[in-house]
C-alpha positions as CSV (number, residue, x, y, z in Angstrom):
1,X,-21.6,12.8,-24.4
2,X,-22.3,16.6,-25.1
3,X,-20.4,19.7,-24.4
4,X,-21.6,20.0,-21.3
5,X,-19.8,16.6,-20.0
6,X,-16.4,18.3,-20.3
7,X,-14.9,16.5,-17.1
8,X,-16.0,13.1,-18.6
9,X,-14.4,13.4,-21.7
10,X,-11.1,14.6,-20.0
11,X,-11.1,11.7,-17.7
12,X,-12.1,8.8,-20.9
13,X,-9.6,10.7,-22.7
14,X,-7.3,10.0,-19.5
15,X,-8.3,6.5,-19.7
16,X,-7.5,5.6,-23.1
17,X,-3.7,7.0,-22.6
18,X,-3.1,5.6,-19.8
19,X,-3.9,1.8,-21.2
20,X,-2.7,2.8,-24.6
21,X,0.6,3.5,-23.9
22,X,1.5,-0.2,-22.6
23,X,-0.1,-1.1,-25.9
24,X,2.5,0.3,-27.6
25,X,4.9,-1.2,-25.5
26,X,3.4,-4.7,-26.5
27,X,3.4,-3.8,-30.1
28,X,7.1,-2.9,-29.7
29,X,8.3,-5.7,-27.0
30,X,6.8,-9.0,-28.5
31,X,9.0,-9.4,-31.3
32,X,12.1,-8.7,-29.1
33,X,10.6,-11.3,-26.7
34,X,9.6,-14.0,-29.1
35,X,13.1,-14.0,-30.8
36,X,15.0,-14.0,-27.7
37,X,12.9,-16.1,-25.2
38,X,12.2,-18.4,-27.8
39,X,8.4,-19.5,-28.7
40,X,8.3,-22.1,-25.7
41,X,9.5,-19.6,-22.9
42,X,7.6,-16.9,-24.2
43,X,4.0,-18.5,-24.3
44,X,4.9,-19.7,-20.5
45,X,5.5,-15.4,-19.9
46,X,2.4,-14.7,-21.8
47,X,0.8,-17.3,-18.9
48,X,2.4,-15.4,-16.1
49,X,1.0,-12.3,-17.2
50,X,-2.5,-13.7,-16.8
51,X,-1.5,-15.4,-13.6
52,X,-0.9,-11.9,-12.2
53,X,-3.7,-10.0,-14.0
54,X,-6.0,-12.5,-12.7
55,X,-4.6,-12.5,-9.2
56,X,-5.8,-8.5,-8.9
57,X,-9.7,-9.7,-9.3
58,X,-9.3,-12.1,-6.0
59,X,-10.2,-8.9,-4.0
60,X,-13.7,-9.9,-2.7
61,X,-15.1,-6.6,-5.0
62,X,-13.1,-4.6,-2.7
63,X,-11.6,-2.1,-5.0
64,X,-14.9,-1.1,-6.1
65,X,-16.4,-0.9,-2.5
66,X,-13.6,1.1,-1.2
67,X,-14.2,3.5,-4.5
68,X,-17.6,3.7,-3.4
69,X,-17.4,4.0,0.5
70,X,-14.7,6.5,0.6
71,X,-16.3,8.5,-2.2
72,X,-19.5,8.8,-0.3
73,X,-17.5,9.6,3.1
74,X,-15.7,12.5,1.4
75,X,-18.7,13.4,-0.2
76,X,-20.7,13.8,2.6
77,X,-18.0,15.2,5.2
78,X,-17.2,12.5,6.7
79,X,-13.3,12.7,6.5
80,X,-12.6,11.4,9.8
81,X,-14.2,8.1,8.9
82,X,-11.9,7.2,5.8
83,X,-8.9,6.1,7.6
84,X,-10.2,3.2,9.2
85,X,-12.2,2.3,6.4
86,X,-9.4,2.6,3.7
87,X,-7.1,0.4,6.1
88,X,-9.4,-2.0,7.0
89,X,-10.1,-3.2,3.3
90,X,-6.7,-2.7,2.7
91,X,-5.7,-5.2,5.3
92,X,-8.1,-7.9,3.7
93,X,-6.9,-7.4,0.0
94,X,-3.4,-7.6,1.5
95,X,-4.4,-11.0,2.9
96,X,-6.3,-12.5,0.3
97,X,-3.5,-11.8,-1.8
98,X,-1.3,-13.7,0.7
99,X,-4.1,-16.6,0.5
100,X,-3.7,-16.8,-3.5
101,X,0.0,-16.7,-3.4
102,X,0.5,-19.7,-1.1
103,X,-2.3,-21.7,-3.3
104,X,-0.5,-21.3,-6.1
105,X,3.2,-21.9,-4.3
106,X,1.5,-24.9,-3.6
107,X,-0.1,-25.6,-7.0
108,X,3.0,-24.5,-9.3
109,X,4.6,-28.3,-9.4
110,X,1.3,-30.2,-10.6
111,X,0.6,-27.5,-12.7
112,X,4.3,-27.7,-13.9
113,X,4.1,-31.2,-14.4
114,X,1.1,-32.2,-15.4
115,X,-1.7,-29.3,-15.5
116,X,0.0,-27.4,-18.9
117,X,2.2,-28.9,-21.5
118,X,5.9,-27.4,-20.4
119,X,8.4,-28.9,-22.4
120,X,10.8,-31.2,-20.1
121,X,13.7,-29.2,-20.2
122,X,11.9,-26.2,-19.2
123,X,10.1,-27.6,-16.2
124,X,12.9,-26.6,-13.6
125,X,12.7,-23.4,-14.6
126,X,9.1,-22.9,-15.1
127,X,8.5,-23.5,-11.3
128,X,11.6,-21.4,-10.1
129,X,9.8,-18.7,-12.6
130,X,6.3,-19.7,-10.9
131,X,7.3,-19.4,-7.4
132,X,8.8,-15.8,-7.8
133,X,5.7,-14.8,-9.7
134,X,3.8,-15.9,-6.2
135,X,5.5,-13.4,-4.1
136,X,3.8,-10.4,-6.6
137,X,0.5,-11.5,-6.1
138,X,0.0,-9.5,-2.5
139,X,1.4,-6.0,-4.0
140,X,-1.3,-6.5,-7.1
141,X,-4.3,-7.2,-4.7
142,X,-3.1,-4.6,-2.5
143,X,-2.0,-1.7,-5.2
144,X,-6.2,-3.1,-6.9
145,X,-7.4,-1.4,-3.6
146,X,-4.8,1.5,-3.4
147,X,-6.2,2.8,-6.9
148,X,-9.6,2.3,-6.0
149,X,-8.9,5.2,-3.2
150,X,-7.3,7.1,-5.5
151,X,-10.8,6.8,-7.9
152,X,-12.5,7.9,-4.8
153,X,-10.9,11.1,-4.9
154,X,-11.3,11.0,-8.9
155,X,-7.5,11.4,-9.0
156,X,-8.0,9.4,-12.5
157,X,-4.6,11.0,-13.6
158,X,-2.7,9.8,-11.0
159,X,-4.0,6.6,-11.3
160,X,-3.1,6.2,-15.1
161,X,0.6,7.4,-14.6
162,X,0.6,4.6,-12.7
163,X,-1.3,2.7,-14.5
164,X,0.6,3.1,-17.6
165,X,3.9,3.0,-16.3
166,X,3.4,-0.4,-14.7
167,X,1.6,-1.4,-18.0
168,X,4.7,0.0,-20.1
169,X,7.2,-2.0,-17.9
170,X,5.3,-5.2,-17.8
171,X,5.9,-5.9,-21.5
172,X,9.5,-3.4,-21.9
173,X,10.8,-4.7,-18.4
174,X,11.2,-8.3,-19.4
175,X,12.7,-6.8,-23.3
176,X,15.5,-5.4,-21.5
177,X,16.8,-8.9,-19.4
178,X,17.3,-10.1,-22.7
179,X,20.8,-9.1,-23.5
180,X,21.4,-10.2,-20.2
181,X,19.8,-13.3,-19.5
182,X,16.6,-15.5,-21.4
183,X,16.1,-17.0,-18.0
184,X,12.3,-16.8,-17.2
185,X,13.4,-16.7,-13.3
186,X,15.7,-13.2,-14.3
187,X,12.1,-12.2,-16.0
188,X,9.9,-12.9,-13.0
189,X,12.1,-10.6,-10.6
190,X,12.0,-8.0,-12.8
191,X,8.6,-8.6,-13.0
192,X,8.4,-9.1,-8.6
193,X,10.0,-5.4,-8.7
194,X,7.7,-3.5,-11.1
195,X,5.1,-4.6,-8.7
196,X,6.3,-3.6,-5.7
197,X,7.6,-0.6,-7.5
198,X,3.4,0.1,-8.6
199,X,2.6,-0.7,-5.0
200,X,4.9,1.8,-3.5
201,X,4.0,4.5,-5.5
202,X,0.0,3.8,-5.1
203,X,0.9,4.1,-1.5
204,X,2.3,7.3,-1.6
205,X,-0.4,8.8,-4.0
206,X,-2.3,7.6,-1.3
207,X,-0.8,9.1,2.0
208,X,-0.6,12.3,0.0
209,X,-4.2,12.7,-1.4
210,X,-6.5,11.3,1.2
211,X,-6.3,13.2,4.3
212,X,-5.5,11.4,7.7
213,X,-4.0,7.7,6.3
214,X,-0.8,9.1,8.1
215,X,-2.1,10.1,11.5
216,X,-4.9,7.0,11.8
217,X,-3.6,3.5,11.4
218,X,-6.4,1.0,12.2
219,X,-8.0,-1.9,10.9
220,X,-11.9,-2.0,12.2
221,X,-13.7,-5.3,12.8
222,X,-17.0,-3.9,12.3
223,X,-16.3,-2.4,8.7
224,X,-15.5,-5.9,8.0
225,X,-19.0,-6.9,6.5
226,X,-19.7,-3.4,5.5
227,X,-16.9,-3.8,2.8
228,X,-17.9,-7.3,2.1
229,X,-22.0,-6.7,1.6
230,X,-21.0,-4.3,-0.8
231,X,-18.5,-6.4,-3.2
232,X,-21.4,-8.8,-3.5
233,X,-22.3,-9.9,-6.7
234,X,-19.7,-7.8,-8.2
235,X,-17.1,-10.3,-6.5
236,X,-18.6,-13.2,-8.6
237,X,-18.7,-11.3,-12.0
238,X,-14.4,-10.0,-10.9
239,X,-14.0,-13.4,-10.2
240,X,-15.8,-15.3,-12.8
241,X,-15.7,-13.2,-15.6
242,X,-11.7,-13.5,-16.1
243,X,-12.0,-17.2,-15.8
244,X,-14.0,-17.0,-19.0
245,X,-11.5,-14.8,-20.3
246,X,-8.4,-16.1,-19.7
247,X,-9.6,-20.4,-19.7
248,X,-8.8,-20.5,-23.4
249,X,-5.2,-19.9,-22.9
250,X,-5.1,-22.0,-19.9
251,X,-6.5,-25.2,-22.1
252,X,-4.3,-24.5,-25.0
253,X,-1.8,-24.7,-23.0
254,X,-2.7,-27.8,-21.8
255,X,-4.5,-30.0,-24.6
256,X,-1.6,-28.5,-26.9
257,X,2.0,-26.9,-26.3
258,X,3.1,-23.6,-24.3
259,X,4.3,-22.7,-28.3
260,X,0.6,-22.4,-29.3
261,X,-0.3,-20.6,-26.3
262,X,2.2,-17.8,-28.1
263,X,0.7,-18.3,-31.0
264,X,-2.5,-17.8,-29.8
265,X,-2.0,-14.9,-27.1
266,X,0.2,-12.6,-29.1
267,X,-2.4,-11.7,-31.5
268,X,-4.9,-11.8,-28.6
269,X,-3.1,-9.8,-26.6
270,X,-2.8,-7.2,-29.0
271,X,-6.3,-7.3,-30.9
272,X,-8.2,-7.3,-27.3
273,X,-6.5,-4.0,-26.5
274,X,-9.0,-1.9,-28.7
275,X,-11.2,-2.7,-25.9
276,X,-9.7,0.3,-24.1
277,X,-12.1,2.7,-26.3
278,X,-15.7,0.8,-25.1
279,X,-13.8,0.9,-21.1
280,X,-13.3,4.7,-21.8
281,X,-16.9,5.2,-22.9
282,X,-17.8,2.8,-20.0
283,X,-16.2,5.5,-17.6
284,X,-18.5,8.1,-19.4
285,X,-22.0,6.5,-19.1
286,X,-22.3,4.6,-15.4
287,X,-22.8,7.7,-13.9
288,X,-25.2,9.1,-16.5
289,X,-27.3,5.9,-16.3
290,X,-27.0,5.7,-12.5
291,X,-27.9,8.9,-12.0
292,X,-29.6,10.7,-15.6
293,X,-31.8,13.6,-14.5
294,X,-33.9,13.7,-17.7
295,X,-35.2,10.8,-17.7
296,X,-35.5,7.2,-19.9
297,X,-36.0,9.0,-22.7
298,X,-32.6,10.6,-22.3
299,X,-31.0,7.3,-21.4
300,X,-32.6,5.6,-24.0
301,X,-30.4,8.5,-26.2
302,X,-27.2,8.0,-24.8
303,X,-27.9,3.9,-25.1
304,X,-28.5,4.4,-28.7
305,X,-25.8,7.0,-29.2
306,X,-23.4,5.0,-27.2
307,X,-23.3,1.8,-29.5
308,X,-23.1,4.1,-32.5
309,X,-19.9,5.8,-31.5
310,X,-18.2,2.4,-30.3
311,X,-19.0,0.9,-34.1
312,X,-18.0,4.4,-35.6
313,X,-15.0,4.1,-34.3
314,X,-14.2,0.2,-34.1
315,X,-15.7,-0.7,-37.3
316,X,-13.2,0.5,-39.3
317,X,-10.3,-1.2,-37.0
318,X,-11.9,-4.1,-37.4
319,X,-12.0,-3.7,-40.8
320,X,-8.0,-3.2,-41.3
321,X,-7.6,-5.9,-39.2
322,X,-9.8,-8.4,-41.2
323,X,-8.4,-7.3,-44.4
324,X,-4.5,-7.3,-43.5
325,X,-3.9,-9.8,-40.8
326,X,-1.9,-12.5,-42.6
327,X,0.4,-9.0,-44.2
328,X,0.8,-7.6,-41.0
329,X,1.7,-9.9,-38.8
330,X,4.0,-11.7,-41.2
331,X,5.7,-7.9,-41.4
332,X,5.7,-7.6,-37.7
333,X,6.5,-11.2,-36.4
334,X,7.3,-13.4,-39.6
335,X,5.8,-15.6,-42.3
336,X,5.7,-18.6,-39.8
337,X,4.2,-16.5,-37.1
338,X,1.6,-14.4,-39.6
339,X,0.9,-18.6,-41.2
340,X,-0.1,-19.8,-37.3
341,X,-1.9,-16.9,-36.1
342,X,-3.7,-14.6,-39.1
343,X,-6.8,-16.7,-39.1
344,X,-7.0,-16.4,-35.2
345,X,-6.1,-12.4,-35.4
346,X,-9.0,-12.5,-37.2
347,X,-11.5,-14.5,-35.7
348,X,-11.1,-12.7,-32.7
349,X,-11.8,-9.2,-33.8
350,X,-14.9,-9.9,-34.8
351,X,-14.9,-11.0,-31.5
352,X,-13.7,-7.9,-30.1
353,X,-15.9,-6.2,-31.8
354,X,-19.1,-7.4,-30.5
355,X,-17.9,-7.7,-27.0
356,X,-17.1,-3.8,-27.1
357,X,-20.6,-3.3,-28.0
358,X,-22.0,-5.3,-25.1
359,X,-19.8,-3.2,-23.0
360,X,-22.9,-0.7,-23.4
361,X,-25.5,-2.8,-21.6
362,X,-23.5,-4.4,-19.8
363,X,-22.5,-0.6,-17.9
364,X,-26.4,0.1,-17.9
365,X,-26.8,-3.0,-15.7
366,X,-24.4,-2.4,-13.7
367,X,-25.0,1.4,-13.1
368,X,-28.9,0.8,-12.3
369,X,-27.9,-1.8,-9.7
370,X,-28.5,-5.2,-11.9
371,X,-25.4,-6.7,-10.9
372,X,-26.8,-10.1,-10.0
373,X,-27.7,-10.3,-14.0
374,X,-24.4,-9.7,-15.2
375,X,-23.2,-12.0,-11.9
376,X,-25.6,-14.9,-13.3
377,X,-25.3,-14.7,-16.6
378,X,-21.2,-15.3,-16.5
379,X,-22.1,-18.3,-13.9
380,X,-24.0,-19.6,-16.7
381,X,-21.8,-18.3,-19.7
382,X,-18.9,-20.7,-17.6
383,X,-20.9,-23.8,-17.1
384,X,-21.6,-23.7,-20.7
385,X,-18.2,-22.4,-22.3
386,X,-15.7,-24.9,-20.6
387,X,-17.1,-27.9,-22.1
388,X,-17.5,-25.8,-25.9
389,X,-13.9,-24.6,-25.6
390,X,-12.5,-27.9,-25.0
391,X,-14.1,-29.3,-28.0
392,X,-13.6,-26.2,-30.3
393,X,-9.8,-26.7,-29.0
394,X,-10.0,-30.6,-29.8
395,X,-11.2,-30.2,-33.1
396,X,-9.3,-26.9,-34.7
397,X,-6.6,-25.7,-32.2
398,X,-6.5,-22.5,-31.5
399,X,-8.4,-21.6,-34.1
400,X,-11.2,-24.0,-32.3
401,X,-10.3,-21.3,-29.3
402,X,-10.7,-18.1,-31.0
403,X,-14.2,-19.1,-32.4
404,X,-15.4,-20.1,-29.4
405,X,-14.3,-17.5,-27.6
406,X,-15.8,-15.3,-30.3
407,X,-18.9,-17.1,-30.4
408,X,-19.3,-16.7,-26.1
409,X,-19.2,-12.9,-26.8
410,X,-21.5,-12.9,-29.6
411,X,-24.4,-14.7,-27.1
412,X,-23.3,-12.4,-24.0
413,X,-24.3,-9.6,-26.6
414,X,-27.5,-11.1,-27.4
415,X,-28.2,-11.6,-23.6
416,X,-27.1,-8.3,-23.0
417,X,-29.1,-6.5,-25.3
418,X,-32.6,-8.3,-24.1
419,X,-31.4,-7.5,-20.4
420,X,-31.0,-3.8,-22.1
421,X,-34.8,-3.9,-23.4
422,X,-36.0,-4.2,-20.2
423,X,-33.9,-2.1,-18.3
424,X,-34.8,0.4,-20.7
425,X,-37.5,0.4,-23.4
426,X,-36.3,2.1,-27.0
427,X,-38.1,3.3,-29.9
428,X,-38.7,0.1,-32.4
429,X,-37.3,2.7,-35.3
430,X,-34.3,3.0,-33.1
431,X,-33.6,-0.8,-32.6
432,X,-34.3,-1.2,-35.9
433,X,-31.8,1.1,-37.4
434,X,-29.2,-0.5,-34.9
435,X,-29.7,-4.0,-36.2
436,X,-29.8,-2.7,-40.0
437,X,-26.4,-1.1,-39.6
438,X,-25.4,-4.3,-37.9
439,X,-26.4,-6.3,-40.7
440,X,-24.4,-3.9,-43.6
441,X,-21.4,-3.6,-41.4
442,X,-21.2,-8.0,-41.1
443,X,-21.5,-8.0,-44.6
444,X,-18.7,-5.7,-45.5
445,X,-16.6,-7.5,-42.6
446,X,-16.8,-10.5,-44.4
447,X,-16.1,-8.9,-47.8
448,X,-12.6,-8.0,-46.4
449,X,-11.9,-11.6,-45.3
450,X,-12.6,-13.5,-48.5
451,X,-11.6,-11.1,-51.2
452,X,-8.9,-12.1,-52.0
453,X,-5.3,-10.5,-53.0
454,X,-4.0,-7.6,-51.0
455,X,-4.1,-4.6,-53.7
456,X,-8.2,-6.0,-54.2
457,X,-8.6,-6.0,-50.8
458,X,-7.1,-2.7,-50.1
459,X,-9.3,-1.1,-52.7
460,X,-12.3,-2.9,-51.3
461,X,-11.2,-1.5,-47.8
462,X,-11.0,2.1,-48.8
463,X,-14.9,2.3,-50.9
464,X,-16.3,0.8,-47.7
465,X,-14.6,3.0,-45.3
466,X,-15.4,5.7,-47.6
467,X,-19.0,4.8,-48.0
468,X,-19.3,4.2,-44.3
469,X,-17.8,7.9,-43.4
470,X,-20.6,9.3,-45.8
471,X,-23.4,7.4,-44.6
472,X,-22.6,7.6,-41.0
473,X,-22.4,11.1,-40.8
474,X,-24.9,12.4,-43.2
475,X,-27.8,9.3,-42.3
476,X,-26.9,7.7,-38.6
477,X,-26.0,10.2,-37.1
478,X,-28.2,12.9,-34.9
479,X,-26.8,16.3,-35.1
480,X,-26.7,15.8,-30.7
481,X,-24.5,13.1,-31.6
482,X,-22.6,14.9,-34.5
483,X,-21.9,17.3,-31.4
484,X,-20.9,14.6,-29.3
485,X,-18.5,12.9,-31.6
486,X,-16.7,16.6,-32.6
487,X,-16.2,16.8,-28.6
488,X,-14.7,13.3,-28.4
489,X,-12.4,13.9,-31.4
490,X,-11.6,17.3,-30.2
């Protein structure tokens, strides 16, 4: 977070264009999509994408144990050894990937049919669209492990030129079929070939960077449970963890219609996306809390400063979004649209808000090797969710959704935080200043919700933001932070 962490910056910095690019794309391709797929075939596009997202995490923890073991190999010398292990796991990815795909062959006419709401005369087509979308699911596992050697050689630009580009052309890609064809199946080849295209081009970032793939082809038994051992718990939070995530779209689009699952995932899709700032700052702090040579009290400092800069910078996002949701997305996707989805936009980025926040302990735990906290508490967080989003859906639609997801992140948060505490004691003026500026910035988020009118709510907007600015910089903030910021925004 200082000067002195020049690399870090340049690879967060990295980070946040290589996922904000295909948020542009998004911003740009859902209107396209939604007029020319039509509200029905897009929400059952906006479940494909979360088919195949999800399909990446069913990689045993993999992609992070390959990052890991190859890192320490090159580290230490030990080219020589890489080959075998980089083949080995990505033989297994390769055929868990295989694994899922034939499940979900298998699963795609019940869940057709009966497990989410397709309209009748989009059924046929919903399982030709399915079945194509299976054949992806092997290059996604297997490109999941082909970046996590390319991390391993902290090739981080690489990685997000691929990164974005496959990003870009998930949400462009299916845009351009459309003069062509609104046929979901036309979509999910597109789709089928943007994925192969990522895992060809992970391949040969591979082969080109990491010395000896070419000459050394071998898959090793006894690496096997070396791999394995090390994805543990981190295998149940990849696995587990996006369940939470992605079940409310799932049982929307079950209890209610595949049209509110678009109304309900496109502001989703777009409001979760400011989570690539807390995932850049992420990159920043596990090593400094794996690893911080100066002790608590220094990583007690970069705790504290961490959670400051994501609600410098969120805050006033969140802000907007709260204020100007119904005017925006009645601008951007209509009056209909804005009517069925402003209230949800806004629900969830509060939500987004405090889950950026418990990005911060949640990297502390992981980086000092708590992993089975995070592991249990989403085992727990599930158990208790399901039931909660099924009645919040039930009762209020997806509004019902977006509160409870909303109201998940708020208690991971909480949880978080304690796990934080005693991970790593802090000052009691420290945590109290945290909770005070938590308290004043709730307040002014729910000043921009019910004022009402846009011109009032604009001019409320602009004195908070204004007062916040002030405040922040000249009361907040440490000069050491003050530092850290001007390097972030510089």
């Amino acid at each position: 977070m200082s000067s002195g962490h020049g690399r870090l910056i340049r690879d967060s910095a990295i980070n946040l264009a290589g996922q904000g690019l295909p948020l542009i794309a998004a911003i740009v391709a859902f209107p396209l999509l939604i007029n020319g797929l039509g509200t029905d075939r897009f929400g059952v596009l906006a479940l494909a994408w979360v088919l195949v997202g999800y399909a990446s995490l069913f990689d045993f923890g993999l992609g992070r144990a390959l990052t890991q073991q190859v890192a320490q190999r090159l580290g230490s010398g030990r080219v020589e050894e890489v080959p075998a292990l980089a083949w080995t796991g990505l033989a297994i990815m390769t055929v868990a990937g295989v694994v899922v795909a034939v499940i979900l062959a298998a699963a795609a006419p019940w869940l057709v049919t009966s497990g989410l709401k397709i309209p009748a005369a989009l059924q046929a087509e919903t399982l030709e669209a399915l079945r194509i979308l299976c054949l992806s699911i092997p290059f996604v596992t297997c490109t999941a492990g082909l970046r996590g050697l390319l991390e391993a050689r902290q090739r981080f630009g690489l990685v997000n030129i691929v990164r974005a580009a496959l990003g870009t052309l998930t949400f462009l890609g299916p845009a351009a079929v459309l003069p062509y064809s609104n046929d979901l199946g036309s979509v999910m080849w597109l789709l089928l070939a943007v994925r192969a295209g990522a895992w060809v081009a992970s391949l040969a970032l591979c082969l080109r960077e990491i010395p000896g793939l070419r000459a050394e082809i071998s898959v090793r038994r006894e690496l096997v449970a070396s791999l394995l051992s090390v994805g543990g718990w981190i295998t149940v939070s990849n696995i587990v963890g996006p369940v939470i995530v992605y079940l409310d779209r799932f049982l929307i689009g079950a209890l209610l219609s595949a049209a509110a699952v678009a109304y309900y995932v496109t502001p989703y899709e777009i409001i979760t996306r400011l989570l690539i700032l807390p995932a850049a700052f992420a990159a920043v702090l596990f090593p400094e809390f794996a690893a911080s040579s100066r002790g608590a009290g220094h990583a007690a400092s970069l705790y504290s400063s961490a959670l400051k800069y994501t609600l410098v910078f969120l805050f006033p996002v969140v802000l907007i979004v709260l204020a100007f949701a119904p005017e925006a997305l009645a601008w951007w996707l209509g009056r209909e649209f804005a009517e069925q989805s402003a209230t949800v936009a806004r629900v969830l980025a509060v939500g987004v808000l405090l889950n950026s926040l418990a990005q911060v302990p949640f990297t502390l735990a992981q980086a000092t090797g708590r992993a089975d906290w995070t592991a249990r508490l989403h085992l727990v967080e599930l158990v208790v969710y399901m039931p909660a989003l099924y009645a919040a859906i039930m009762a209020a639609g997806i509004v019902g959704a977006a509160v409870a997801w909303s109201a998940r992140v708020a208690v991971d948060l909480a949880v978080m935080a304690a796990m934080a505490r005693r991970l790593l004691p802090m000052p009691a003026a420290s945590v109290s200043r945290l909770w005070l500026g938590a308290v004043v910035c709730s307040g002014a988020l729910a000043g921009a919700w019910l004022v009402p009118g846009p011109a009032t709510r604009a001019l409320f907007v602009a004195m908070v933001l204004i007062a916040f600015v002030v405040i922040s910089w000249r009361s907040w903030l440490s000069q050491e932070e003050k530092a850290g910021l001007r390097a972030w925004l510089t």
